[in-house]
C-alpha positions as CSV (number, residue, x, y, z in Angstrom):
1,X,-13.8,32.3,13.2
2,X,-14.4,34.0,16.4
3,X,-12.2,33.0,19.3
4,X,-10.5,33.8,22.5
5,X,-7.7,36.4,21.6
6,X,-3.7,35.0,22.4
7,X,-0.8,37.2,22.8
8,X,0.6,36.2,19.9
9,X,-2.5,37.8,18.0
10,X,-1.2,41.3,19.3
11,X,0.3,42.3,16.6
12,X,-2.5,42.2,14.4
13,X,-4.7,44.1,17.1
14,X,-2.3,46.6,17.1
15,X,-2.2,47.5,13.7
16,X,-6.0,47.4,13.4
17,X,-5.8,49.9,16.6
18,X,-3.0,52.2,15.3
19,X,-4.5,52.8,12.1
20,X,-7.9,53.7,13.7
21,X,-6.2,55.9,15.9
22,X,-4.8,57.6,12.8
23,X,-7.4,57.7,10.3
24,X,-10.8,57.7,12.4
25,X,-12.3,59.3,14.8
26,X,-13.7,55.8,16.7
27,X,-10.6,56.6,19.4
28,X,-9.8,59.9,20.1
29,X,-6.0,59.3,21.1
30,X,-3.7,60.9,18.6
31,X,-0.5,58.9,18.8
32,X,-0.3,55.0,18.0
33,X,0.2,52.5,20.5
34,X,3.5,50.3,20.9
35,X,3.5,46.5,21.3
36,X,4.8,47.2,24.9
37,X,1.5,49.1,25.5
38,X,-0.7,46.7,24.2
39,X,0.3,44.1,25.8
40,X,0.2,45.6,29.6
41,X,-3.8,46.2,28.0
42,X,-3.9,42.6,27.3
43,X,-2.2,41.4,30.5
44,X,-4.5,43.5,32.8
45,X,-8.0,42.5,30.9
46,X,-7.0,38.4,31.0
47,X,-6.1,39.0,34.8
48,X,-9.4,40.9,35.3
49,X,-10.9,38.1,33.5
50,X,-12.5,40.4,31.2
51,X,-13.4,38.7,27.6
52,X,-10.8,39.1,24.8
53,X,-11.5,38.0,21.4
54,X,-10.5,38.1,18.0
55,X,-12.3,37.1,14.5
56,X,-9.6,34.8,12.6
57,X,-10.0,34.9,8.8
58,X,-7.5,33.3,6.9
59,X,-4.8,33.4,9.7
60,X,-4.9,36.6,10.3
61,X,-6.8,39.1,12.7
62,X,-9.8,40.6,10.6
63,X,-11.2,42.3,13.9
64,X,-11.2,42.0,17.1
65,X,-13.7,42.9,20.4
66,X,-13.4,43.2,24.5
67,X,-15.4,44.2,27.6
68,X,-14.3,45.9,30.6
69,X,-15.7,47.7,34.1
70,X,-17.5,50.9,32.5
71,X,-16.3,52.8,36.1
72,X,-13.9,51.8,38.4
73,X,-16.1,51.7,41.1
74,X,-17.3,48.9,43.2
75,X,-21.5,50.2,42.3
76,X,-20.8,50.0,38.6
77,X,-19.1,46.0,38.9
78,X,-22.6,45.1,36.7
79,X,-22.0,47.6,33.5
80,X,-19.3,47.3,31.4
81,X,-17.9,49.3,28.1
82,X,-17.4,47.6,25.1
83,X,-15.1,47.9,22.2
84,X,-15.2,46.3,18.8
85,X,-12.7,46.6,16.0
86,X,-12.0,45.4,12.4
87,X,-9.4,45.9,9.9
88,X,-10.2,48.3,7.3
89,X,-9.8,45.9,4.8
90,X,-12.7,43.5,6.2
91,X,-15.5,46.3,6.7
92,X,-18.8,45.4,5.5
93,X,-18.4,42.0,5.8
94,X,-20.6,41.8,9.2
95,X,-17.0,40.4,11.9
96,X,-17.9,43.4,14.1
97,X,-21.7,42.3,14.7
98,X,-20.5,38.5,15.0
99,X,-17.8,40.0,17.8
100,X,-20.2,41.9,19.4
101,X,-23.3,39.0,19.5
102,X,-20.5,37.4,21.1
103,X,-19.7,39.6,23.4
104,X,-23.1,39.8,24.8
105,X,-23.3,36.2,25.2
106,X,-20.6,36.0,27.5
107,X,-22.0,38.9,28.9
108,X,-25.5,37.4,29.6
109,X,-23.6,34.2,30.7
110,X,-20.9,36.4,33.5
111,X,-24.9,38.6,35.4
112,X,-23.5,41.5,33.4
113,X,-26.8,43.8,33.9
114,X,-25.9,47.1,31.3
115,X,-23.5,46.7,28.5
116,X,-22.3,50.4,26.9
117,X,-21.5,51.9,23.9
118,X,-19.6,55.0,23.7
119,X,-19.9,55.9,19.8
120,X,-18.3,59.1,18.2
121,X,-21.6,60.8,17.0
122,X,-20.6,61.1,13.3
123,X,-20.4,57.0,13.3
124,X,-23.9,56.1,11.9
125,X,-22.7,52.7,10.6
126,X,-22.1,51.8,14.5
127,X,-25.0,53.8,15.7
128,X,-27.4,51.4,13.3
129,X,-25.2,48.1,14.0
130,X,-26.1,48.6,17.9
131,X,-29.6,49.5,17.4
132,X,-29.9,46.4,15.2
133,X,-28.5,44.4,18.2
134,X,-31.0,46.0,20.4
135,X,-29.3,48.9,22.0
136,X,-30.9,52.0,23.0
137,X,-29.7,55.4,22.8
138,X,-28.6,56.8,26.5
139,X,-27.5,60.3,25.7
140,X,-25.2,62.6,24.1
141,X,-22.0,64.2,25.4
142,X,-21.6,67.0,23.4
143,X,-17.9,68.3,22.3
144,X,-16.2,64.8,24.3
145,X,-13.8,64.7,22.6
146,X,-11.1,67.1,20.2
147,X,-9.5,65.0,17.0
148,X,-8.4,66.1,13.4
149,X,-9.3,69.7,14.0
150,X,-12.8,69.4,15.2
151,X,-14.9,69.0,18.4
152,X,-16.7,65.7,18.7
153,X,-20.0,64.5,20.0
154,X,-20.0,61.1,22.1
155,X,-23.1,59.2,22.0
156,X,-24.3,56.5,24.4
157,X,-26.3,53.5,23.7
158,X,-26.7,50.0,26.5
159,X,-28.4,46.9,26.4
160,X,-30.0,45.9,29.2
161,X,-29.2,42.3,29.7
162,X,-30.8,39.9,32.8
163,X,-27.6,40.7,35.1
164,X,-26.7,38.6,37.7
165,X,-28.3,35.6,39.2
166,X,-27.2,36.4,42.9
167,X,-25.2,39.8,43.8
């Protein structure tokens, strides 16, 4: 079940966040977060009105997805950069597609024009899952970013959506 994420849901986030940052290369930070951190994140994204969800299975947070200004500039207020995340022990079960479908419909619904994927470039599964959804592949930052002893390629993929009905 998707739904709007609640603070009470940030532990869960949390833990599917730390243990990315630990084991995977789809965030290249190197220490975990505390609760104190993420819930300034989640106070600052619900005041920006910026979507916050969570897929619920069985009570507990299986994954969970947001949206937010790709730039902090006043010319980019119509792209935004997406992130989607599920607990390792729900891959494969298709939560981060259903988050992200979701995502873009509240997208599409808020004149969004551009949403953006920045992918680690060794993360094919993700690559595919956006192309399935109708992304196109915008580029390559080569060596972005430095994790687990190796340099790492960014990719970029965006969907261009309608965008706004009046600016």
């Amino acid at each position: 079940m998707i739904r709007p994420m609640e603070e009470r849901d940030l532990p869960g986030v949390l833990e599917i966040y730390n243990d990315i940052i630990l084991t995977n290369t789809a965030v290249y930070m190197y220490e975990p977060q505390s609760i104190q951190e993420k819930q300034q994140w989640f106070a600052e994204r619900k005041v920006a009105g910026y979507p916050l969800l969570v897929f619920e299975e069985d009570g507990e947070v299986a994954g969970f997805a947001t949206y937010s200004q790709f730039r902090p500039y006043p010319g980019y207020k119509y792209t935004m950069e997406h992130s989607v995340y599920v607990h390792k022990e729900h891959y494969q079960k298709g939560i981060a597609t259903k988050l992200l479908r979701e995502l873009i419909r509240i997208a599409e619904e808020k004149g969004v024009k551009t949403l953006v994927a920045g992918i680690d470039g060794e993360n094919l599964g993700s690559v595919k899952a956006h192309e399935k959804l109708g992304f196109e592949y915008a580029g390559t930052i080569k060596n972005a970013g430095f994790k687990f002893d190796q340099w790492l390629d960014l990719v970029f993929y965006q969907l261009y959506l309608p965008g706004p009905k009046e600016r």
